[in-house]
N, C-alpha and C positions, 0 to 999 in steps of 0.2 A: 716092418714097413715095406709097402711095394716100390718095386723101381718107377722112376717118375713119366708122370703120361704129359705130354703134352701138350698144350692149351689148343683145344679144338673150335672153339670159339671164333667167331669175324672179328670180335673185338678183342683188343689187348688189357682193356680197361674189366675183362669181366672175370678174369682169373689171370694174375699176375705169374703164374709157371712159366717154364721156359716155350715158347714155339722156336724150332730149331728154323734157319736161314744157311742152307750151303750155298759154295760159289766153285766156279772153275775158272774164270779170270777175275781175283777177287778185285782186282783192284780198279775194275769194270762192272761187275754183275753180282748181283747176290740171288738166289734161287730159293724160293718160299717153298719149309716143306712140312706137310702137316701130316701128322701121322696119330694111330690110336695107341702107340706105345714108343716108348722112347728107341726100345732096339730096334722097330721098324723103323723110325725114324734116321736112326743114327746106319742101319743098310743102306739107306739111300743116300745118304751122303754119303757115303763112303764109294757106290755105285757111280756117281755123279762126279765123284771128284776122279776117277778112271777112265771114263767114258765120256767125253766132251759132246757125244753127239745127244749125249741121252739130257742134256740142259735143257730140250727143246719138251720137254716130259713136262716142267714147272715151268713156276710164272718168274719172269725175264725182270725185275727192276733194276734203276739205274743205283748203282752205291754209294749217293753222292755227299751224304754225311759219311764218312768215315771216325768212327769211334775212338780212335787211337792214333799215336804213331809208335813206330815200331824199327828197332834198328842194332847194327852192331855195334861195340865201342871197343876202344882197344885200351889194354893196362900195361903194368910194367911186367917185362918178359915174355911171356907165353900164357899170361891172362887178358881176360877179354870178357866180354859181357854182352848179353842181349837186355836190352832197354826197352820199358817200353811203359808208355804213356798212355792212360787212359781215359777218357770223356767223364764226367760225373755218374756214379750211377752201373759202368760196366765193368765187368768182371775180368780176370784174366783166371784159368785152370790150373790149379796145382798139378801133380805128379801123378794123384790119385783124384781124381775132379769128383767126387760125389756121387748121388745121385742125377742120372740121365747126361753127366756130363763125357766132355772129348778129352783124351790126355793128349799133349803134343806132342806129334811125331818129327824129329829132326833128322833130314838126310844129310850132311855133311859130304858126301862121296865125290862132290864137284871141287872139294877143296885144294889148294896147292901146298904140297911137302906139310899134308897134317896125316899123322900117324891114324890120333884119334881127336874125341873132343868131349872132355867128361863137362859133364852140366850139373850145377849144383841149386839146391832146390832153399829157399828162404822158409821159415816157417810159416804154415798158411794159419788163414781161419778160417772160422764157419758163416757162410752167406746164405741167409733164408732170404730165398725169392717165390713166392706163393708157399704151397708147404712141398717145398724141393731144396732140401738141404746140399747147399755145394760147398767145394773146399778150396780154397784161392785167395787173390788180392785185388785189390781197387784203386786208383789212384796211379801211384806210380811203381814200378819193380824193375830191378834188375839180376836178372840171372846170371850168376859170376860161370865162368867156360875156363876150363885148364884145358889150353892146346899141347900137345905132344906130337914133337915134328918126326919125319922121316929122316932129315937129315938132321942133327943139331947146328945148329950157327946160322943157316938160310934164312933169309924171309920165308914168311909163309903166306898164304891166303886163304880168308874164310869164305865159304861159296853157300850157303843154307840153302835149303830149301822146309819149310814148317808148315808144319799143318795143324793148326789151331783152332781154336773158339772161343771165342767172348762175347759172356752173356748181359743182358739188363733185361726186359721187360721181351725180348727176343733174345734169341742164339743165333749167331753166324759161324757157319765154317769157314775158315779162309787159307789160301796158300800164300806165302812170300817167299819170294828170292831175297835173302839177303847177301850182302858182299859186304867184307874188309878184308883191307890190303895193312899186312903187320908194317906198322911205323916206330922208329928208331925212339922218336920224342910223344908218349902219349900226351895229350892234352890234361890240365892238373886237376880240371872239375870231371874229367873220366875215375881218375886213379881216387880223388873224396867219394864218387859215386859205388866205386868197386869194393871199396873200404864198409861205405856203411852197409851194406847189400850182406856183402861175407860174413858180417860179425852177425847175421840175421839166419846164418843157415844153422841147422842145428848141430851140437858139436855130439862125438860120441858121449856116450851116456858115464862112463870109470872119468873120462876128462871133468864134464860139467858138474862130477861129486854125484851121478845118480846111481840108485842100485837096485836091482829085482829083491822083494822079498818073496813075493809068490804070486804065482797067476794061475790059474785052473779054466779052461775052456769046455765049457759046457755046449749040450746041445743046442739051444739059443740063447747063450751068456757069454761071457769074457768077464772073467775077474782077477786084474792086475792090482797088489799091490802094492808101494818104491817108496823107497826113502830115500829124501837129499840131504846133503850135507847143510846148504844153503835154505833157509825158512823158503815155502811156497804162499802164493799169494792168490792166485786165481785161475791153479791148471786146468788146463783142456789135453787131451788125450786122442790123439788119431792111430788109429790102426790097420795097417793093411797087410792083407794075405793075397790069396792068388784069386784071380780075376775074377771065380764063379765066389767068389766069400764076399760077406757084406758086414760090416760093423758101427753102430748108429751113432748117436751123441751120447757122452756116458755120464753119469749123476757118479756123483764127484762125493767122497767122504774126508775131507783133510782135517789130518789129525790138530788137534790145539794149539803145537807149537808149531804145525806148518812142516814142519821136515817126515813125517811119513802121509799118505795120501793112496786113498780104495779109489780105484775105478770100476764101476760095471757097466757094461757094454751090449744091450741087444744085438746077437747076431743071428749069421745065417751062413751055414754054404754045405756042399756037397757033404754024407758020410765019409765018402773017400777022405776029404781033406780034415780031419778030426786032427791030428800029428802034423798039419802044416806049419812050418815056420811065419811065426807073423814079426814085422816091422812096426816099432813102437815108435812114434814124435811127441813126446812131451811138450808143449810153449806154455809157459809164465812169463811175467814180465818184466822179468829178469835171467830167464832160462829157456834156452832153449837147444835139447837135448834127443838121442837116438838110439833106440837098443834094440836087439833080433830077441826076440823068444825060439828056443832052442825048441824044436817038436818033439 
């Protein structure tokens, strides 16, 4: 499969793929940017969001539907969450966004007495938009955030700054500031929100009963096969290696009684990386689990 082009078309109604939309003050402007390949596409954004003078390059619309809201929450201790609310219909990017998609970039460096700020990822699924397969969620999500302070016992403060994308029938880049100031008393619909969110990221693979039987990577193949302790019922498989590797949707062999399960997988990536470690996500609907394949 090629990486995704475009939609080059005036109209949005005649090929539903993504047309990518960057911004430099997004929460003023979105910037129309049409390109003949998604990584042209995705230079200029990336151009655009550095260079504020070069906005004056695309066409200037006002942002006046905003598709989302978007924000921090704070939980019990030193968790916290990014929240965020989505319009019908738009997307928000996984870890690994798919085909032509933007992964989120989060600068934390503006924060107060935070060491670091580990972000934890819910399990995604697979979003066909034209035939541009992406990987994320819809609706509503909360990213659960383990703060780790400089000091132990201080307040701290979160300072973000993200750089995102959410798609529907267009893609927007956008940047936000976000702020929270850590509070003594979190709010008790934060800490239900942080609960269901967490129990949705995937757990290690020996915890959730999974196990490697064998996997063999061919030159455009991937063949993992796992046994769970727990019966499977309708798994998907994501896999990710390093940035130049590509791995598609896999046709799925589950065995009878459900507890072993063949994935194969179209792939692609450099000679070089033949030996590369890849990152397994299992989601069932009742499972959802994480393993490295050793190179």
């Amino acid at each position: 499969m090629l990486p995704h082009r475009p939609n080059l078309s005036t109209s949005p109604a005649d090929d539903r793929s993504c047309n990518w939309q960057g911004s430099i003050q997004t929460r003023a402007m979105i910037n129309t940017i049409r390109s003949p390949a998604s990584l042209a596409g995705l230079i200029i954004a990336a151009f655009l969001a550095v260079w504020p003078g070069a906005a004056t390059m695309a066409q200037n619309l006002p942002l006046q539907n905003v598709p989302m809201k978007i924000g921090l929450i704070q939980g019990s201790g030193d968790e916290a969450g990014l929240h965020i609310q989505l319009s019908p219909g738009w997307k928000f990017y996984w870890r690994t966004p798919g085909e032509g998609g933007v992964p989120a970039q989060f600068d934390w460096t503006a924060s107060r007495n935070v060491a670091r700020v580990d972000v934890a990822w819910p399990a995604p699924r697979r979003i066909i938009i034209g035939k541009t397969e992406l990987y994320g969620y819809g609706g509503e999500l909360v990213l659960p955030l383990q703060v780790e302070r400089q000091e132990a016992g201080k307040p701290y403060g979160l300072d973000l700054m993200l750089e995102y994308g959410v798609c529907k029938d267009i893609c927007i880049l956008r940047n936000d500031r976000l702020v929270l100031r850590s509070q003594e008393t979190p709010a008790s619909e934060n800490l239900i929100l942080l609960a269901k969110w967490r129990a949705r990221v995937p757990q290690p693979a020996a915890q959730a009963g999974l196990q490697l039987v064998s996997h063999r990577l061919k030159p455009d193949r991937l063949v993992v096969t796992l046994q769970s302790q727990v019966p499977l019922q309708n798994p998907d498989l994501f896999v990710e290696g390093s940035p130049d590797s590509w791995f598609g949707r896999p046709e799925v062999n589950l065995g009878v009684n459900g507890q072993e399960v063949r994935f194969e997988l179209p792939a692609g990536y450099p000679p070089d990386k033949a030996n590369q470690p890849l990152r397994l996500t299992l989601v069932d609907r009742n499972m959802q689990a994480e393993l490295v394949l050793p190179p």
